[in-house]
N, C-alpha and C positions, 0 to 999 in steps of 0.2 A: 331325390336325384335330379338331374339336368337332362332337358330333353327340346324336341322339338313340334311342334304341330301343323296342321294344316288348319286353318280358321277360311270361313267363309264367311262375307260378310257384304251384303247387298248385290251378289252374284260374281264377288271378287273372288277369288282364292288368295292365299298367299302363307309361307311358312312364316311360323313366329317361335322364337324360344321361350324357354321358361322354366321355370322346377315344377315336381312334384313333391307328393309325400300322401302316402299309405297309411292310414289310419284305421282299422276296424275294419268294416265295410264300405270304407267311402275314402276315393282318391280326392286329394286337392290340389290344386296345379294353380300358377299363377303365372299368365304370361305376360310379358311386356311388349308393345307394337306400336309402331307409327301410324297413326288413322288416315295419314296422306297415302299410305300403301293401300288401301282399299277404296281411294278415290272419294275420301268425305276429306273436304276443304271447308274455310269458312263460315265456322258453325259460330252463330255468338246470339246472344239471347241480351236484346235492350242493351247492347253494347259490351257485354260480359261475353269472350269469345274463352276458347278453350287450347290448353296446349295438345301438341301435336302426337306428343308420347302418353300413351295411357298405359296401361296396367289393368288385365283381366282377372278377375279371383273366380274359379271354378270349382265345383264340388259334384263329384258325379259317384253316384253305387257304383260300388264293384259287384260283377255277377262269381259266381261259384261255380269253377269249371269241374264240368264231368270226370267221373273215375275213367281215366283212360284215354280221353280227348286227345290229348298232347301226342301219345303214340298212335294213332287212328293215323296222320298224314304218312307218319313215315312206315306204316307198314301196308299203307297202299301204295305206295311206293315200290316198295321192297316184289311186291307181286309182278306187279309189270315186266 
């Protein structure tokens, strides 16, 4: 799928797009951002600098939601 996130990065915030995809137990998302958005300019190593657009690859566990979780908000809800 296509989505969006909030990435923080050196006490920046900022949204970045990107996909996902659902594997097993484990999402992987890869987002694409501009590193002048979070205030890193300038970076070059002995003369080898870097472009400005990178590309994030993430892989994080999915957790396994509770029997019932999902209906717990809306029927406290529902009581009020």
């Amino acid at each position: 799928g296509k989505g969006q996130a909030i990435l923080v990065v050196k006490g920046k915030s900022g949204k970045v797009a990107g996909t996902f995809e659902a594997s097993g137990n484990k999402l992987k998302a890869v987002l694409n951002l501009k590193i002048s958005d979070f205030g890193i300019q300038d970076i070059s190593y002995k003369g080898i600098g870097v472009e400005d657009e990178a590309k994030v690859e993430v892989t994080l566990p999915l957790a396994k939601k509770a029997a019932g979780a999902a209906a717990a908000p809306a029927a406290a809800k529902a009581k009020k």
